[in-house]
C-alpha angles and dihedrals in degrees: 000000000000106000081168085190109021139284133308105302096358122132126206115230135228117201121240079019154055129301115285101218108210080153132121113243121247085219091084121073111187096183089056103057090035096210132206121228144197134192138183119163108317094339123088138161138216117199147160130259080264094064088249143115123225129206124229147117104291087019108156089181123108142087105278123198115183096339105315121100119241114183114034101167127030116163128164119197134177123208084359076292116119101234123246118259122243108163138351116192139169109213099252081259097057093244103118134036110202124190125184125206145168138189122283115213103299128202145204087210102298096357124099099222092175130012125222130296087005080118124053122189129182115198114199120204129180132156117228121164094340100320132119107216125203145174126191116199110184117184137194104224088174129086099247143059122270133189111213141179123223122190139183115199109199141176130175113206094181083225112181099228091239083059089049090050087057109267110144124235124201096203132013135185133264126288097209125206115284121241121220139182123167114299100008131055116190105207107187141184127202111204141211086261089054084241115143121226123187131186105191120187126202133194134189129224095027111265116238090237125030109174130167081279113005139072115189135193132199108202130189107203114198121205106294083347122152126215122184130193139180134218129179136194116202126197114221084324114209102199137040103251125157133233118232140107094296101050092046100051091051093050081049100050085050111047085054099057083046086057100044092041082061090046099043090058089065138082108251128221124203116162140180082268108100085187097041090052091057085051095054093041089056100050100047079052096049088045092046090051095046092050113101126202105235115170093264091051156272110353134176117222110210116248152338127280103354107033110037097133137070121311115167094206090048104050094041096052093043078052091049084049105057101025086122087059122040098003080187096076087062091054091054090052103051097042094052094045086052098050086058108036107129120262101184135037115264106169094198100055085036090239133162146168101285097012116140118228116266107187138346117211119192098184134118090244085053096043087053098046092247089126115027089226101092089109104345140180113187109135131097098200103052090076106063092034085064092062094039090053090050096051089049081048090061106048090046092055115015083221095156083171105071100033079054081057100061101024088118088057093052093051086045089054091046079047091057107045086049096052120015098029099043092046098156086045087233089140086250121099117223154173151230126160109252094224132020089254092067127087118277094218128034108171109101087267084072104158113114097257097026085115114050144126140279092262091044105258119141108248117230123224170001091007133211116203122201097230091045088069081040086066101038093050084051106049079040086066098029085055094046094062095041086057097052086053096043091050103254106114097160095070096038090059090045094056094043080057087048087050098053096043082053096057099044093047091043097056089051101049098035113030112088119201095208102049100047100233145041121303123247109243139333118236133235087263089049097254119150112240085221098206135123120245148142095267090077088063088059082062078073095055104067095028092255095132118087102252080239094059104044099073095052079048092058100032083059093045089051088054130127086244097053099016106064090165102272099071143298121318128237087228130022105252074241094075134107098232093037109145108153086209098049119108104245099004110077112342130105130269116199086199100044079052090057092045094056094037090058088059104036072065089049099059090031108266099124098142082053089051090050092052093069092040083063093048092052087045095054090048096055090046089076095037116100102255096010086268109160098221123218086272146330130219119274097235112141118275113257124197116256087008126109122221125283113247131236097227105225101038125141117248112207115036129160101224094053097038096067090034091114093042087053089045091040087057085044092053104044091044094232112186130168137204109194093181091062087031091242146161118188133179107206105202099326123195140180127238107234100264098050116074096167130024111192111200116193130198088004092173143192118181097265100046148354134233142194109208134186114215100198133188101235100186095286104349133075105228121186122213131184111230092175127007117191112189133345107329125139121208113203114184112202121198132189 
């Protein structure tokens, strides 16, 4: 996952000096406070039930554009009461967040002047090009006339988010005086980098009162009387336009057909499963909010609130993920990563010629080189998973013209793995940070001690991980085929060779008799970190795994010490560094789930597979919204007990969220030939709480169809329910 920093409580060091926190304070329990967000492009917003945002110190709260935040405080009060809350929803899309309120009991010094839930207000948020939108309805529910005060209470601290996550700053810019006229205040910040950064907010109609921090109204409800206002936050806003009804129904209007032209591209899944179908809806929500429009193409940042930005391995895997499904994303992907692999060497942003982009920062801290991450490459397995993406790509579309497109990218990322990422020619590919201010670890497992060895120490470098050979081998293999069909027939024997030595050498050096799997990294010195851990199950996905040795992997990763009943740990409660609430050494991934459930299918395990999708299942059963977090703890399942949460993990993210679309397709062995217009289930199954799966717009370029996947006593049958075009569905059976 991106740490993108490092793990909870970490700090990154630099050496000859003190500790450089990219980290995420522990201060800030997301799960706690159970926020709601909002995103829309490179804005997004984290607020209360209320519908507000409260300063403090951890605070995760406020309306963030590119990095900065925005709106650090937003607080509405009535009566200078802070109003009960009814209800707090997201629409089942993710457009629109809705709280409802009502008065406590509200006082003129020791008389009550107007009792509880006699006033009921509905605030209505939603994010569109950089504006939070928002309506206010108040309404009188008594019989008789009262006169109330609303107030919002606002501030804009122009944080960076790295300073918001809890890295420290010596010196910032400068907050300048708001400017105010009746119905706007313009509240601005110039940086360090003399960039100017501006937060405007609009109301309509004028408050009474409009102060540095403050907007009042004075309402006069009449009896069973209704009063709306609107209020809008712009984000360095570029034109002059004005907050009120009209505006914000049309930025509503359309922020929702935005939203329904993403969905509508994608296969649909409904099932007999009523809990299983909010599930899915959420998670094709959560992945249509997180996608961003870039000029290549659709592409999912990768979470909320830390990570709404650009990761490469992020993005590629979420693609990998949901290729059955919306084969554009992909695309997008693709296409965007391409347009930004390195072509020179910058040691402080780990670049190199071939190298796929590993995070974009926008911030003030990045711009100034205070973070590395400003435009960063440090991380060993983006690379390969480029090539690998673009060869499933392939075989999903059949569309020759864009992977002719960036066929110079993909022999600059071979380029890359042969040369760069295998320095010392061992056949492994491996890595080390160029400077002290990079990350120690850039595989996905990117907290400081996430590799280490049996008796706990960390292990030096340069490191190769086990799932690292995994990719290399793959984009090896996914390359091999691309160049057969592209001509040249030369290199693409030449990679299948380098394949094959890869996997010889690797079984040798990596698979460990006693411990039943796959070890997790070799040091700099070539010594195996013997510990068992998750990243054994990603040798299954790209067939690099001897077919002999895949069923005692899985039967190890299934185990009572990795398997607690949720899903597979990161790290074997055996293990030395085992903490079921760390962040890489013992909790629970639901992407690293869907990873490995996608090769324990591919070598025919797909029982085994849907064992994890009901894991995952059971643990979103017991999450507010059915929203599959970043990650959970790796305590043992209980019955009648919900998971235990990781407290500053990301929800959404893209890569989790997508995590039991990824493990349905696992289990019901969809494969597709575009080239023969095709769709085949190769021997599909259902997990035991699903009888009937319903997809809906499965496509190949010729045809679409809408298929039922049904329980008949002991067997899985298929069966077309609408066919558009010229697609064959083949159903194989063992």
């Amino acid at each position: 996952m991106p740490v993108h920093g490092q793990e909870l409580g970490s700090p990154a060091v630099r050496s000859g000096g003190p500790p450089v926190q990219f980290f995420i304070p522990a201060a800030a329990s997301l799960h706690e406070r159970r926020p709601r967000t909002l995103k829309h492009g490179d804005t997004f917003c984290v607020f209360d039930h209320n519908g507000d945002a409260l300063s403090g110190p951890g605070s995760p709260e406020g309306l963030f554009h590119r990095d900065t935040r925005h709106l650090s405080h937003f607080y509405l009060t009535i009566g200078g009461q802070r109003p009960l809350l009814l209800s707090s929803s997201l629409r089942e899309d993710n457009a629109t967040l809705t709280c409802d309120l009502t008065n406590p009991d509200l006082y003129d010094q020791d008389r009550l002047t107007i009792a509880h839930d006699l006033i009921h207000i509905r605030r209505s948020q939603f994010l569109w090009q950089g504006s939070l939108h928002e309506r206010i309805t108040v309404h009188n529910f008594d019989d008789r006339l009262h006169r109330v005060s609303l107030q919002i209470a606002f501030a804009a601290d122009f944080a960076d988010l790295f300073e918001v996550r809890g890295t420290s700053r010596a010196r910032r810019g400068r907050i300048d005086s708001p400017i105010m006229d009746r119905d706007t205040i313009l509240l601005s910040y110039e940086g360090l980098d003399r960039k100017r950064r501006v937060s405007r907010i609009g109301f309509f109609p004028p408050p009474s009162e409009l102060h540095e921090g403050t907007a009042r109204f004075e309402l006069d409800l009449q009896p069973q009387g209704t009063q709306t206002y609107f209020l809008r936050v712009d984000c360095n806003p570029q034109d002059e336009t004005r907050t009120g009804l009209k505006p914000f129904f049309i930025a509503m209007r359309d922020a929702r057909r935005a939203l329904q032209s993403t969905s509508s591209r994608a296969a649909s899944i409904s099932s007999s499963n009523d809990i299983f179908n909010e599930i899915v809806r959420r998670s094709m929500s959560d992945l249509n909010m997180l996608i961003t429009d870039t000029e290549q193409g659709p592409f999912p940042y990768a979470g909320i609130p830390w990570f709404s930005t650009v990761f490469g391995r992020d993005a590629l895997i979420t693609a990998l993920q949901t290729l059955w499904l919306d084969p554009a994303i992909a695309k997008g992907v693709l296409k965007h990563l391409a347009a930004n692999q390195a072509t020179e060497f910058d040691p402080m942003a780990d670049a190199e010629p071939g190298k796929i982009l590993h995070e974009v920062r926008c911030g003030e801290m990045a711009e100034l080189k205070e973070v590395p991450f400003r435009r960063y490459y440090g991380s060993v397995d983006a690379t390969p998973l480029f090539v690998i993406l673009a060869g499933e790509y392939f075989k999903r579309t059949g569309d020759l013209e864009t992977i002719r497109g960036i066929w110079p990218n993909i022999h600059a990322a071979l380029d890359w793995i042969i040369e760069h990422g295998d320095g010392d020619g061992d056949g492994f590919v491996e890595y080390g940070r160029q400077v002290h201010e990079g990350l120690i670890n850039q595989g996905w497992k990117d907290s400081h001690d996430s590799v280490f060895h049996a008796d706990g120490s960390l292990a030096a470098g340069p490191i190769a991980l086990v799932e690292v050979q995994a990719y290399a081998y793959g984009a090896f293999m996914e390359a091999a085929e691309l160049c057969q069909r592209l001509g040249e027939r030369a290199r693409a024997v030449s990679l299948t060779a380098r394949a094959v030595a890869l996997q010889k050498n690797f079984d040798i050096a990596f698979y460990d008799e006693e411990l039943e799997t796959y070890v997790l990294a070799l040091d700099g010195s070539r010594r195996p970190c013997r510990v068992r851990s998750s990243n054994a199950g990603h040798v299954l996905l790209t067939g690099l795994a001897f077919p002999h040795r895949a069923e005692v992997v899985v039967r190890t990763l299934l185990g009572g010490p990795s398997f607690p009943g949720w899903g597979i740990r990161t790290v074997a409660s055996t293990e030395a560094r085992y903490n079921p609430m760390s962040y890489h050494n013992g909790s629970i991934w639901p992407h690293d789930n869907a990873l490995i459930g996608i090769g324990m299918a591919r070598y025919g395990f797909k029982q085994e597979a849907a064992k994890i999708l009901e894991g995952l299942f059971a643990a979103a059963s017991y999450i507010d919204l059915r929203r599959l977090p970043e990650l959970i703890c790796g305590f043992p399942r209980r019955r009648a007990q919900g998971p235990t949460f990781y407290p500053v993990a990301c929800a959404p993210q893209a890569w989790a969220a997508v995590a039991p679309l990824s493990l349905l397709q696992s289990c019901l062995g969809i494969l597709f030939d575009p080239i023969e217009s095709q769709v085949t289930f190769n021997e599909p199954m259902l997990p035991a709480f699903l009888d009937e799966v319903v997809l809906r717009n499965l496509s190949v370029p010729k045809g679409k169809i809408d298929v039922a996947i049904r329980r008949s006593k002991k067997n899985v049958v298929v069966d077309v329910l609408e066919r558009k075009g010229d697609i064959k569905v083949l159903t194989a059976a063992r």
